[in-house]
Structures are given as structure tokens and as C-alpha cells.
C-alpha positions in Angstrom: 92.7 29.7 1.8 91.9 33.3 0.5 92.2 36.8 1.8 88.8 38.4 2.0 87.2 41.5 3.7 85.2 41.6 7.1 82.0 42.0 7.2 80.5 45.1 4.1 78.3 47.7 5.8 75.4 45.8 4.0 76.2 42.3 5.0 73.7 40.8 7.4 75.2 40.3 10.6 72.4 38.3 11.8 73.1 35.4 9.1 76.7 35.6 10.0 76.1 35.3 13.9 73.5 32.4 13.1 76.2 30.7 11.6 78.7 31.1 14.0 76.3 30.1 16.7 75.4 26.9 14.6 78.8 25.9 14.3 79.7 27.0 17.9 77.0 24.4 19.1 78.6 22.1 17.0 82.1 22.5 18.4 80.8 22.6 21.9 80.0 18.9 21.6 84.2 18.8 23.4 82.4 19.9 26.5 80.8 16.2 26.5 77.7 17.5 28.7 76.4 13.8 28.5 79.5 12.3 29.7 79.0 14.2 32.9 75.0 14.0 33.2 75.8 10.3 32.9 78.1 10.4 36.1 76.4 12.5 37.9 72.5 10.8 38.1 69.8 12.7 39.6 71.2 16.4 38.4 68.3 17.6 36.1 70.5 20.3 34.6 73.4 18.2 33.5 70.4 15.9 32.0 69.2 18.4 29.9 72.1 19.9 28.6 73.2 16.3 27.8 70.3 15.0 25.8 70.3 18.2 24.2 74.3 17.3 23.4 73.3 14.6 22.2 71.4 12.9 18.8 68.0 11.3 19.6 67.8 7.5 18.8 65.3 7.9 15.7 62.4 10.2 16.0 62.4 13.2 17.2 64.5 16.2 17.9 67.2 17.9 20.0 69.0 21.0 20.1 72.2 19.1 18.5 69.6 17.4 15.8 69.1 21.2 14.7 72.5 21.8 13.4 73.2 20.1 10.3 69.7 21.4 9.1 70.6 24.8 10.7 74.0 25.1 8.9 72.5 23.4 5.2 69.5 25.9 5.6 72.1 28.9 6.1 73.6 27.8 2.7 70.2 28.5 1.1 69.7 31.7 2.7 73.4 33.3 1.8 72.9 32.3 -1.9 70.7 35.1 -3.1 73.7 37.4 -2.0 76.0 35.7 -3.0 75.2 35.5 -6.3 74.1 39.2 -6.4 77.3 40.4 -5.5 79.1 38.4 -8.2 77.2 39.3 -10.6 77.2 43.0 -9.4 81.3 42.4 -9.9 81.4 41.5 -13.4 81.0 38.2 -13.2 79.3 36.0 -16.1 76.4 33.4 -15.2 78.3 31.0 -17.0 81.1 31.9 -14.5 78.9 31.2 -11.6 78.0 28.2 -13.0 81.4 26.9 -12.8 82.1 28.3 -9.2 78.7 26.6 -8.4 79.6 23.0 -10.0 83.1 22.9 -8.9 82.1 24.0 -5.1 79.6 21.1 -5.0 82.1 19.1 -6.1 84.7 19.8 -3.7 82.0 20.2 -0.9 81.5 16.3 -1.7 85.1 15.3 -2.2 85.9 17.0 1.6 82.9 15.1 3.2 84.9 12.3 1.6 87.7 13.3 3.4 87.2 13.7 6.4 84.6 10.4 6.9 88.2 8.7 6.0 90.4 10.0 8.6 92.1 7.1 10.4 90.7 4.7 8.0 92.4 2.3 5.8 91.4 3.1 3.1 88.7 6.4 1.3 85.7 5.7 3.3 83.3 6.3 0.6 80.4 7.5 2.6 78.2 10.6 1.7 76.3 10.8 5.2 78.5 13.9 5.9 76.9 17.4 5.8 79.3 18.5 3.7 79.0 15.6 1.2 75.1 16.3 1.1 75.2 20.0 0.6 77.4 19.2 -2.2 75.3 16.6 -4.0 72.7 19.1 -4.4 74.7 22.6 -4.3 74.0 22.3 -8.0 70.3 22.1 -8.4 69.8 24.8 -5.7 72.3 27.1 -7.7 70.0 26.8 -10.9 66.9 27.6 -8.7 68.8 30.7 -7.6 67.6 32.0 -11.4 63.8 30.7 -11.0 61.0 32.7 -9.4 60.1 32.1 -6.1 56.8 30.8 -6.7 59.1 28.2 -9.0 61.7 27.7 -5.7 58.4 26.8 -3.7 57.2 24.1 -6.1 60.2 22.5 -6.4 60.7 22.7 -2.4 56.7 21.0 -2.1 57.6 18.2 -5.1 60.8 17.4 -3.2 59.4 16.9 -0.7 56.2 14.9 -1.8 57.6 12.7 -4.4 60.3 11.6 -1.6 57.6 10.6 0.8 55.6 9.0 -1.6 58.7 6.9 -2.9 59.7 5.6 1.0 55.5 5.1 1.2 55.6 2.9 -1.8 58.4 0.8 -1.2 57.4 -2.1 0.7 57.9 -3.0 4.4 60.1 -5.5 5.2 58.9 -9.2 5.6 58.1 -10.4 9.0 61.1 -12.3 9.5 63.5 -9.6 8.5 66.9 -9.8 10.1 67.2 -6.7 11.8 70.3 -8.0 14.1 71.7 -8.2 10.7 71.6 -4.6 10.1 72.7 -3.6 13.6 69.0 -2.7 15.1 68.7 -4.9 18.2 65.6 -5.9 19.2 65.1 -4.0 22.5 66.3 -0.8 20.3 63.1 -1.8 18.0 60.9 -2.3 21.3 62.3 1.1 22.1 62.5 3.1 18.9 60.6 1.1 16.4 58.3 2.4 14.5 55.0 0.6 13.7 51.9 0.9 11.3 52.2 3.0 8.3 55.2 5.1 10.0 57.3 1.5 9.3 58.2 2.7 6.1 60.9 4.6 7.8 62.0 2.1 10.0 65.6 1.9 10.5 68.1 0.5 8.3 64.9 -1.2 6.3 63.2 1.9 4.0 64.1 3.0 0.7 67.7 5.0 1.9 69.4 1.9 3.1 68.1 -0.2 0.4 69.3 2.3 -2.3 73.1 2.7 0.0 73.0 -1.4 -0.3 73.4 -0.9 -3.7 74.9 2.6 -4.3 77.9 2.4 -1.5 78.9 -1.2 -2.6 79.6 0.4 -6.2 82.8 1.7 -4.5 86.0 0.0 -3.5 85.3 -1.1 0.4 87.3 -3.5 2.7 84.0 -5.3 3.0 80.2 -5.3 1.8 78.3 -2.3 2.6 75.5 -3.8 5.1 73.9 -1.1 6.5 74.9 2.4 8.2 74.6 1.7 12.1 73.2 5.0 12.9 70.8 5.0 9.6 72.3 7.7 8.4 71.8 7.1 4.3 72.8 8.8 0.9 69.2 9.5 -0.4 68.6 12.0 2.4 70.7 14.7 0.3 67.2 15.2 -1.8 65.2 16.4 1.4 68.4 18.2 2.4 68.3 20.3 -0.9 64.6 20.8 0.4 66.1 22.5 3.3 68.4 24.7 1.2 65.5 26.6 -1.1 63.5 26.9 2.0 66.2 28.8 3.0 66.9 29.8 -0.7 63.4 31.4 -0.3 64.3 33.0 2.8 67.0 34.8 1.6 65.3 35.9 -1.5 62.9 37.4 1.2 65.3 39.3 3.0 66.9 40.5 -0.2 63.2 41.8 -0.7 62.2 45.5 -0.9 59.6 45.1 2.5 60.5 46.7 5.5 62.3 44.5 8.3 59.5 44.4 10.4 57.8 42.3 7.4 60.2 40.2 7.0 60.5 39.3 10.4 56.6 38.6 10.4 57.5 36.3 7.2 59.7 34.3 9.1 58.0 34.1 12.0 54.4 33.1 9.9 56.6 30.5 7.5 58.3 28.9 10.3 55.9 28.4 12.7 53.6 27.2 9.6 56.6 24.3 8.5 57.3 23.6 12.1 53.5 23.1 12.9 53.3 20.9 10.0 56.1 19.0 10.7 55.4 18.2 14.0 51.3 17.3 12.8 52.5 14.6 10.0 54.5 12.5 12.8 51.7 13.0 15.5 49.3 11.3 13.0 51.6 8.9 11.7 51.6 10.1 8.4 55.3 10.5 7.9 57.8 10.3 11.1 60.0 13.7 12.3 63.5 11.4 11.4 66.5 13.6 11.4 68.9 10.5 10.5 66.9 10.0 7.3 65.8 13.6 7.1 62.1 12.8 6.1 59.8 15.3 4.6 58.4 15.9 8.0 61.3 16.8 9.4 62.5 18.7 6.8 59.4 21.0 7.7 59.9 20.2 11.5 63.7 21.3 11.5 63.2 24.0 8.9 60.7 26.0 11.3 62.8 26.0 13.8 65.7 27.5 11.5 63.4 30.1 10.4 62.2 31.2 14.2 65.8 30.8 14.5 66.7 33.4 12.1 63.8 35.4 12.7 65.2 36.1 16.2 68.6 36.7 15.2 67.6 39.4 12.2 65.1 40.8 14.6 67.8 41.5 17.6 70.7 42.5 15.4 69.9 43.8 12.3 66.0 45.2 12.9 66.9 46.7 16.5 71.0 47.2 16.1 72.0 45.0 19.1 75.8 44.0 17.5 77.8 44.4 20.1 77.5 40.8 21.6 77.9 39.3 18.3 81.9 39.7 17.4 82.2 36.2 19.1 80.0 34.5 16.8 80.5 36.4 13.7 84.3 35.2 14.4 83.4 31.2 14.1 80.4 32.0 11.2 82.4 33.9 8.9 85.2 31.0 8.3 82.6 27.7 9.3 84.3 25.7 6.9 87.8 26.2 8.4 85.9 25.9 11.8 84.0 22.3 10.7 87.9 21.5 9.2 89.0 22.4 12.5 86.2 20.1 14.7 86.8 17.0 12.5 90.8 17.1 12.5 92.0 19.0 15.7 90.1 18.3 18.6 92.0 15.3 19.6 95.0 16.5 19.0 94.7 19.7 20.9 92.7 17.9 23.7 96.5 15.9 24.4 98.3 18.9 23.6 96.4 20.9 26.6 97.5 17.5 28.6 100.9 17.2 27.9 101.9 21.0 28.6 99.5 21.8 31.2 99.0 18.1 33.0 95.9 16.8 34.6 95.6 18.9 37.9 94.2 21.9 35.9 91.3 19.6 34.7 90.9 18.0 38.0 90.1 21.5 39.6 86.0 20.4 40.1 87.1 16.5 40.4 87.0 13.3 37.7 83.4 14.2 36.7 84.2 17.4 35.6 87.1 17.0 33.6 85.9 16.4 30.5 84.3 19.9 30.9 87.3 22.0 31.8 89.4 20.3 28.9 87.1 20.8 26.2 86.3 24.3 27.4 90.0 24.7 26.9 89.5 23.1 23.4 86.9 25.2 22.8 89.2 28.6 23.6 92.0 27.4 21.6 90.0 27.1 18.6 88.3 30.0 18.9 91.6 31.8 19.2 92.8 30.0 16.3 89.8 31.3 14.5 90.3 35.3 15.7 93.6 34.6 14.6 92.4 33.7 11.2 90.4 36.9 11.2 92.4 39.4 12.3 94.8 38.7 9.3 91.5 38.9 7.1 92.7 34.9 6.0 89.0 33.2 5.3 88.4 29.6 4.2 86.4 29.2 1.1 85.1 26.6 -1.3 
């Protein structure tokens, strides 16, 4: 925990409200939309705010789908100026370095961490966001010193040489024991995916063969098999794509053209990435995967962040609509204490809001809706916990 300053007059206020919205969607998850859409058929509105509450089953994408790649693309964006103000303080590159190195470090270690809560043992897992902005915090720090036309060969080569490494690695025989590695069959009839996109089937490409290996390196009750949801290790390369597309971004708003520009820029690049994206899976090329974060949905995802951005600079900092922002800017200028907060304290305040307040509060609407009021009350107590945290100027950082 460190004391630091609010917001400087240059800060961007959009990237900060981003955040917070990115991490507010993430800790509105306690309001279990699709819980209720689920007991309450036929309501089209409680559908849709479910599904989008919710992770698709492989290809894809939802609203929720968008925050991991939202929050790892933000990382990219706020190094440019973060490093520029260092170094505008005195600090060495050779200092930076060791901030750099150490924070990817920790960023891993706390993924770590908090996959092994109420576990018997370290769960070592590095599936978690924080885990895979860590493992490659490092490489996009060094690219922080390259030219941009350097950051966007490195972002393309990511990006190809991991396609063509799931492309090359062969499909699995036809009398592959998928029950094995928890994909049941009417899941495949569902979800599968067939043809050339099989390469990136689940729990049979090139991620969960490398985690077979790589996970059962560490101690573990028992043999690493597979990662029910797919979720693998190798997807921390396409991940660091994410970051210098948003590496390049912030370099781009650090840039000397007018806001209008760079608004344009955004606007061009992302619906460029997103169309992209969205092209490879329609012609089977490469699937839009979030759980295995394939190059096409690295582009897919990293559009949307970009129109995302592009609408947040274009409100708050191009036209000076920052009134409605405190909220937000609240949650995205501590995010890590707020992701702390969502992984270790939601249960805990959830019975707490029971135990002093009883049920009848929550049963105001009836049993459907009482997972709504209680994690709307969640939702305010961390949120106070947070404006807490920032009226005292006390800010979480790695």
C-alpha cells in the first residue's frame, strides 16, 4: 500500500474511467444477472443482461469476455506515461528495469495467490489475469524503448508465429478421449469445432498440451489433466499481443496530433483489428477463442478495446464531460486493490450484509430477486471501501 496523489491536471481521465468501468463490470458479476434470467424464463431483458454476465462456452464473445482483454490492453496503454513520468523524476532506466522485472514478478506470484484461496495446497495455475500480465510485463516493458513501427512488428510476429504453431501441431486422433479431458460429447456436438478451426479445439491444441507438461512440473495433489474451462498458460504470448496494441495506443495519445486525430486513430485501428478478427473466424481460418485468446481474438477483443477507448477519450477528455466520471475514476485508480477486493471479500461481505441486516431486506422483490439486491449491496460496500481508500489518497500498487 502507498500514498499517492489524485489524479495530475495532465493525467487522462478517460484511461482512468475505462479502467474503473472495466473493473466495475467485473465486480458486478455479484449481481448474478444469470442466476435470475435463469428463474425467470421468457424475460428477454434478464436474458441479455445474463449472457452478457456470463463467459461464452468457446467461440465467440460477450460483454464479460471483454474484460480481461480490456483491463491487459489498459496496462499497455498506461505504460508510455508511466514510464515518462519516471523518467521525468530522475529515475534511471536501469531503475525502471528493476520496477518493471520485479512488478511482473509479483503480478505472477498474486495470480498465484489468489487461484489458491481455499485450496490445500499453492494452486499453481497461471490462467489468472494477473498471472498472464505478469509473464509478459517484461517483454512489453523493453518494447516501451523501441519504435513504434518496432512495437507493431512484434505485435504482427506474435501474433503469426502463435497461429502458425497451434496450425502445425496436429489434430488429435479420431479416438481421442475427450470425456477424459472434461469436454462431453453433446458440449462437442454443441461447441466443437471442425475442419481446419480443430486445431483449437478444446482441451486438445497446442496450450493444453504444453500445461500437460508445464503445470505437472509443480508440486500438485494430483496429475495436471486438463483445465476444465480451457483456460491454458501459453495464452500469456497473445495476451502480451494485447498489451503493445495498447502499448501502441498509448504511444499515440502521448503523440503531438490533435485529439480529434487521435480519436480518428482509434476509431480506424479498431474497427480495422475488430473487422479482422471477426473475418479470420467467419472463414475458419483461425477461431475468435477468448479461453485460449487466439490471434483472432486478440484482434477481435482488441477493436473493441480501442472503440472502447476511443469513446471514452472522445466524451471526457476531447469534449470535457468529467463530471459523471468520479464514480469510475474511484474503482480505476486502485484496480488492483479492487480485483484484491473481488477475489477475497465478496463472500464474506455477502454473509456479513445477511447476518446484520437478515433476509427480509433482500426478499423486498421476492426469491428471484435476491441475489440482485444483495450483491447490489456488495457492490456499494466495496465501492465505499474504495472512496474510502481514496479520500485518504491510500492507492494499491505493484
Amino acid at each position: 500500500m502507498s500514498s499517492a496523489s489524485p489524479p495530475a491536471p495532465g493525467r487522462l481521465v478517460s484511461l482512468d474511467t475505462y479502467r474503473g468501468f472495466v473493473m466495475f463490470l467485473m465486480m458486478a458479476e455479484v449481481l448474478r444477472f444469470a442466476k435470475i434470467a435463469a428463474a425467470s424464463p421468457g424475460n428477454a431483458w434478464l436474458a441479455f443482461l445474463g449472457w452478457h454476465q456470463s463467459h461464452v462456452e468457446w467461440t465467440g464473445c460477450s460483454l464479460h469476455d471483454l474484460i480481461q482483454p480490456s483491463f491487459s490492453f489498459i496496462v499497455g496503454v498506461a505504460l508510455p506515461f508511466s514510464i515518462a513520468g519516471r523518467l521525468a523524476r530522475g529515475a534511471s532506466r536501469r531503475d525502471l528495469a528493476w520496477h518493471a522485472f520485479g512488478r511482473a514478478l509479483l503480478l505472477v506470484a498474486l495470480g498465484v495467490f489468489l487461484r489458491s484461496v481455499n485450496k490445500p495446497q499453492t494452486n499453481f495455475t497461471f490462467e489468472d489475469t494477473l498471472s498472464q500480465i505478469g509473464l509478459g510485463y517484461g517483454f512489453l516493458f523493453l518494447l516501451g524503448f523501441r519504435s513504434v513501427r518496432e512495437q507493431w512488428i512484434a505485435f504482427a510476429s506474435l501474433l503469426l508465429l502463435f497461429w502458425a504453431a497451434f496450425a502445425l501441431f496436429p489434430l488429435p486422433p479420431a479416438d481421442f478421449d475427450y470425456a477424459q479431458v472434461k469436454v462431453p460429447a453433446d458440449w462437442l456436438a454443441d461447441h466443437g469445432l471442425r475442419g481446419f478451426a480443430a486445431h483449437w479445439q478444446k482441451n486438445s491444441n497446442l496450450s493444453w498440451a504444453f500445461d500437460t507438461w508445464f503445470l505437472n512440473l509443480w508440486p500438485r495433489p494430483e496429475p495436471f489433466v486438463c483445465n476444465a474451462g480451457g483456460y491454458a498458460t501459453l495464452s500469456f504470448v497473445p495476451t502480451l499481443a494485447t498489451m503493445i496494441l495498447g502499448l501502441i495506443t498509448g504511444e499515440t495519445l502521448r503523440g503531438g496530433t490533435s485529439p480529434r486525430e487521435k480519436v480518428r486513430w482509434m476509431l480506424l485501428v479498431g474497427g480495422i483489428a475488430l473487422a479482422s478478427g471477426w473475418l479470420l473466424g467467419a472463414i475458419g481460418l483461425c477461431p475468435v477463442v477468448k479461453r485460449i485468446w487466439t490471434p483472432a481474438w486478440t484482434l477481435f477483443s482488441g477493436g473493441w478495446c480501442l472503440l472502447g477507448l476511443a469513446a471514452f477519450y472522445e466524451i471526457i477528455d476531447r469534449r470535457g464531460h468529467r463530471a459523471w466520471t468520479f464514480p469510475l475514476v474511484v474503482i480505476g485508480m486502485n484496480s488492483i486493490a479492487a480485483y484484491c477486493m473481488d477475489h477475497l471479500w465478496l463472500n464474506f461481505i455477502r454473509s456479513s450484509l445477511k447476518t446484520h441486516f437478515g433476509d427480509r431486506p433482500f426478499l423486498l422483490f421476492g426469491p428471484t430477486y435476491e441475489s440482485l439486491l444483495l450483491g447490489a449491496g456488495t457492490l456499494a460496500v466495496l465501492w465505499l471501501i474504495l472512496y474510502a481508500m481514496h479520500r485518504q489518497k491510500l492507492f494499491l500498487k505493484i
